[in-house]
N, C-alpha and C positions, 0 to 999 in steps of 0.2 A: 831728370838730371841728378847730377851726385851734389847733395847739399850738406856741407858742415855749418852745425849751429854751435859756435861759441860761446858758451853761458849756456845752456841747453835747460841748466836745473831751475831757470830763474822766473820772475814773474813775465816774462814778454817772453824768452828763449824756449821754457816749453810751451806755450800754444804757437809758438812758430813752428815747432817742431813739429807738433801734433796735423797742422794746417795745412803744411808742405807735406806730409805723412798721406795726409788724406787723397793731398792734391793728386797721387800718384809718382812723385817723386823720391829717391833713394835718400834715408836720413842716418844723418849721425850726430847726437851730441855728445861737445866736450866741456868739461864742468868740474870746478877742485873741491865744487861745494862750500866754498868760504860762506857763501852768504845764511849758508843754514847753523854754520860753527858760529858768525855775527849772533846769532838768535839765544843757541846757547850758553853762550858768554855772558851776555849782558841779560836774561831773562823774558827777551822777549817772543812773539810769536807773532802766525799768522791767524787773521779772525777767524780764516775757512781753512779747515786742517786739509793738507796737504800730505801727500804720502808719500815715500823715499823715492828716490830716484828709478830703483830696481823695482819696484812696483808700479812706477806709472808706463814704464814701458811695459810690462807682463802684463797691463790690462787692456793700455795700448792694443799690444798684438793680441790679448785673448778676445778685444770686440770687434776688430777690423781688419783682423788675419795679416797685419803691415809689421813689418821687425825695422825699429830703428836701433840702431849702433850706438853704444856706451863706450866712450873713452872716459878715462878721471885723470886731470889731469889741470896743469896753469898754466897759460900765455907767459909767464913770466920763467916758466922751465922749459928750457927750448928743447933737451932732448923728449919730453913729454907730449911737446905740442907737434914737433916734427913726426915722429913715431905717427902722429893720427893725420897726418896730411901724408905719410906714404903710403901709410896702410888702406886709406878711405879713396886718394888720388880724388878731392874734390874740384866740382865744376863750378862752386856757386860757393863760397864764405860766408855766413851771415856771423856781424861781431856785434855777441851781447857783454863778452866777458870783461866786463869794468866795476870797477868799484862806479854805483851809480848817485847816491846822496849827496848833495851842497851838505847839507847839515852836517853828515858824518867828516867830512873834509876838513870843517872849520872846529872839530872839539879840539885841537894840541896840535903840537908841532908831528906828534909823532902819528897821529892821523892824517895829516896833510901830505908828510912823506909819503906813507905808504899809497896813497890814494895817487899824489903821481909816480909813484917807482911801479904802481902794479899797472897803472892806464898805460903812460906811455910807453916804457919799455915792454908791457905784453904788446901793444899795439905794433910796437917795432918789429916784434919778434914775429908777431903774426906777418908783416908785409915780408920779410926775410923768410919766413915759413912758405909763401907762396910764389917766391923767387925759385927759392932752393928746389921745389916738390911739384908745385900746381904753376906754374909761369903764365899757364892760358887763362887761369880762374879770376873771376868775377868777385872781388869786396865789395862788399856791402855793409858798410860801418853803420851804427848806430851814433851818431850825433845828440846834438841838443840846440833847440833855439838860444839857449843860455850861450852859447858862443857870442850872438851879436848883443847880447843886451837891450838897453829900452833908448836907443839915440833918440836923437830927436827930428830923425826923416826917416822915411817907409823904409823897412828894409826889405831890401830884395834878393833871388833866391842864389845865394852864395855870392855872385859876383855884383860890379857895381862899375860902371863908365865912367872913367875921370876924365876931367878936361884941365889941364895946368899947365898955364903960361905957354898957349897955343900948342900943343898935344895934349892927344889923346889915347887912352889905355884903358880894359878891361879888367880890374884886377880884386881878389878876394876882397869881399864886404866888410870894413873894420870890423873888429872883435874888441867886446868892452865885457870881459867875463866878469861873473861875481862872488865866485869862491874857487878853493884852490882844484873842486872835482870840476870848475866850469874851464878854469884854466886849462887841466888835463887833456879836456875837449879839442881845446884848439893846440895845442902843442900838438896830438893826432891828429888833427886837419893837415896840421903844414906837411907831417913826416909824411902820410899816406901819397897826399899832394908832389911830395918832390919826388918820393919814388915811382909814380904813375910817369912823372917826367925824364928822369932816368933811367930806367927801366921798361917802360913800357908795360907795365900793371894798367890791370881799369879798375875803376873803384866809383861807387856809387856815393857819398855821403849825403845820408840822411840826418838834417838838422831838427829831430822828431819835438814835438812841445812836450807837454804834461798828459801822460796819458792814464785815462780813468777806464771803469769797468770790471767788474768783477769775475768775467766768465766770457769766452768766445764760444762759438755754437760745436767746436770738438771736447772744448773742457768741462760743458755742459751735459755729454754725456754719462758722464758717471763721475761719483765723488773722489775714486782714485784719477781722478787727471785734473784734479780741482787744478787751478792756480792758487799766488800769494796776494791775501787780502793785508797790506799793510798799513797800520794806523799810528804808528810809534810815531815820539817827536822824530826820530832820524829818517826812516824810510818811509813813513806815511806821508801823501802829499795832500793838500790841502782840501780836495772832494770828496775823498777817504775820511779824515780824520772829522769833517762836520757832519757826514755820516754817524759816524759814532758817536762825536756829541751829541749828536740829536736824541740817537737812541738809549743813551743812559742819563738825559737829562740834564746835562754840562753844558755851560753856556758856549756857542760860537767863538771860536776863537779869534778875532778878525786881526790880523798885526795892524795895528795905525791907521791910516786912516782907509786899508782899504782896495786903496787904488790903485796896487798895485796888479799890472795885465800883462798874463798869458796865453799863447797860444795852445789848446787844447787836443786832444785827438781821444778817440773810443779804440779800445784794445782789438774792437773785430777790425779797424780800419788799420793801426799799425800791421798785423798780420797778414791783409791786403797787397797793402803800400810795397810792401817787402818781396812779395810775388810780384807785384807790379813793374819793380827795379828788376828784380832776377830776368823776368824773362824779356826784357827790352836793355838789355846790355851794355855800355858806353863801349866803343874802339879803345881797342890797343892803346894805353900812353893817355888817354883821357881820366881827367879827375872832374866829376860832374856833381853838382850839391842838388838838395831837394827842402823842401823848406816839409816837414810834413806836421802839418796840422789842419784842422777844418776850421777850427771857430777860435775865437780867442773870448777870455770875460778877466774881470777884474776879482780880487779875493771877495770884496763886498759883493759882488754881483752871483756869484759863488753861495755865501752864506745866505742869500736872500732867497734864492730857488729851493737850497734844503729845506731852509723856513717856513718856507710855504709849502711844501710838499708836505713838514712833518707835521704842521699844525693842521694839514688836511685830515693825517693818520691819527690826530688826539695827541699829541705830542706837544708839549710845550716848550716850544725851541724859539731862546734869547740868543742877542747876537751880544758879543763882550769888545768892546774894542783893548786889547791890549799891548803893550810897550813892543816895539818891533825888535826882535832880536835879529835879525838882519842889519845890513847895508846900503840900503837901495833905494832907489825913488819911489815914492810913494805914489806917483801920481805923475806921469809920463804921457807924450805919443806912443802911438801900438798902431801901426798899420803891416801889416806882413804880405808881402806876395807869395802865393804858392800856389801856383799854377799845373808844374809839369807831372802834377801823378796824379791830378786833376784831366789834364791831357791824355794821359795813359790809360785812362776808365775808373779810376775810384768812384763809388759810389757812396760818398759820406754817410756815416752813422752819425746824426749829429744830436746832441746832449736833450735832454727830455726831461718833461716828470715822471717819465714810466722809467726811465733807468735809476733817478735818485730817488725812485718808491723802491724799485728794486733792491739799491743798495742800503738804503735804510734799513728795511725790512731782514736784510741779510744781517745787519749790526742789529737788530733786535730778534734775531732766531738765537744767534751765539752770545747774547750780552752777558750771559753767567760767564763767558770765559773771558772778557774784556778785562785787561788791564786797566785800572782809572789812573795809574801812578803815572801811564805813558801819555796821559792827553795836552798836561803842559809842556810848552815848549822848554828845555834846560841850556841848551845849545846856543849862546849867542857871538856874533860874530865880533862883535869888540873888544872879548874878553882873549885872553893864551890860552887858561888854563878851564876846559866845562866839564861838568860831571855830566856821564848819560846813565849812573844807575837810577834804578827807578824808585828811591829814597830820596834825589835831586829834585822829583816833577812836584812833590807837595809838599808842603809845613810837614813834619814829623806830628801833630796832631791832628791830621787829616787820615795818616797812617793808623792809629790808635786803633 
């Protein structure tokens, strides 16, 4: 098939690319590169160096004889985005290209904007993209569990059976977002949603959890197709960033008491899952959700497996409980159904002490290049205005 990857340049869009590459299918990604000018701005980086855009396809194709297609361009410039849906005429969407951090969402009003003018309106633009060019093509959105929040009964996979004052109806699973990139989420659910129904688009929406892992078995082959290792307060997520506590010695960061629980997923399984949508299709006019994660754990449950992992390695890793700069429940029901990509053949990679030996050991190969300025969090949700330079994350004599 002809598959366009949106976000192409990013931490999940290139090993989709690389994956789909492999699989024997036609690629092309498209990518404005915002995420790597993010890095320059603010000073920070990836722990596993990563190499341009234009290089990881020329290594790409110099070890597997496969040419995937570079557009540059934004979801939010529609003559940009249209240009590569005529010229590509894709059979399969895959959409990476969001602004993807709660954290980054909630530093100012003027992050919040951009986070939703660049989600929804690329998103829009892209469902208008596939009207206008591609009509028969297959969306494949990337989601977030973050859409439903942590209620307080199981959630189930997109939709939900109500029963009120003797009818009944099958209708989207409420959404109780928790920052303004989770809200973006669901603002995309609905548009994608009303145009599958108007239109007759099909579109897959994947509700993806928290995904960890440092490397899928194409990026594994050589250091120019590394992916992005991120540990910053903004883009690192929480099995990344106790990672690198570990390895330079920093205590655990644990927000409060802890308890707060996620659904999980391993980076070889998102790039599965995504295969697994593609080639089992939803009808014309269908808008279908997938819950995609395997496991869910708690942050506490989280910092306890590093724990043990790193003081296996000689490592003396403390866990800190500190002030939750979040929102949220601390300590919730977590039940998730996710069933249908389970149905379709996933075969879970599911979380180990061989993967967080791995990834420790990766945060103690490059620890000379670790930022320590980036390990506290600065970003809090109650405040308007947060700093994220990395002058913000210590006492100024901590800097000295």
């Amino acid at each position: 098939m002809r598959i366009l990857i949106l976000g192409g340049d990013g931490y999940l869009g290139w090993p989709q690319a690389i994956y789909l590459s492999q699989k024997g299918h036609e690629v092309a990604v498209f990518d404005n590169l915002a995420r790597r000018q993010f890095d320059l701005k603010h000073g920070l980086d990836s722990l596993v160096p990563i190499y341009s855009m234009q290089r990881r396809v020329e290594r790409w194709a110099e070890i597997t004889g496969k040419a995937i297609t570079r557009f540059h361009g934004d979801t939010v410039d529609y003559p940009s985005l249209s240009r590569a849906f005529q010229e590509f005429q894709p059979e399969a969407v895959v959409h990476f290209a969001e602004q993807r951090a709660a954290p980054y969402s909630m530093i100012d009003r003027e992050h919040a904007v951009f986070t939703q003018h660049n989600n929804v309106i690329g998103t829009l633009n892209v469902c208008y993209a596939i009207k206008d060019y591609a009509p028969a093509a297959h969306l494949v959105k990337l989601g977030t569990m973050g859409e439903y929040g942590t209620p307080n009964i199981d959630i189930e996979e997109g939709f939900i059976e109500i029963h009120h004052k003797g009818r009944s109806d099958v209708l989207p699973f409420p959404k109780q977002p928790g920052s303004f990139y989770h809200l973006s989420k669901v603002h995309d659910s609905h548009n994608i949603m009303f145009c599958c129904r108007i239109w007759g688009m099909k579109s897959t929406d994947l509700n993806q959890g928290v995904v960890y892992g440092a490397d899928t078995y194409e990026t594994a082959l050589d250091p120019a197709l590394a992916t992005r290792f991120d540990y910053d307060q903004v883009y690192g997520t929480a099995l990344n960033r106790f990672c690198i506590q570990a390895a330079i010695g920093h205590p655990l960061t644990v927000y409060g008491s802890g308890g707060q629980t996620r659904g999980y997923i391993n980076i070889k399984d998102t790039v599965r899952c995504i295969e697994l949508a593609i080639q089992s299709p939803p009808a014309a006019g269908e808008f279908r959700v997938f819950n995609q994660i395997t496991e869910w754990f708690s942050v506490k449950d989280l910092a306890e497996r590093v724990q043990r992992v790193g003081q296996r390695l000689g490592l003396d890793v403390m866990l800190d409980s500190i002030r939750n700069p979040r929102v949220e429940s601390e300590n919730h029901h977590y039940n998730v159904v996710h069933t249908k990509l389970l149905d379709l053949g996933l075969q879970p990679h599911l979380l180990d002490e061989a993967e967080i030996e791995h990834m420790i050991k990766l945060a103690l190969r490059y620890q000379d290049q670790i930022d320590r300025r980036q390990v506290m969090p600065t970003v809090n949700w109650r405040e308007t205005e947060n700093s994220i330079t990395p002058e913000a994350a210590l006492p100024q004599a901590a800097l000295a």
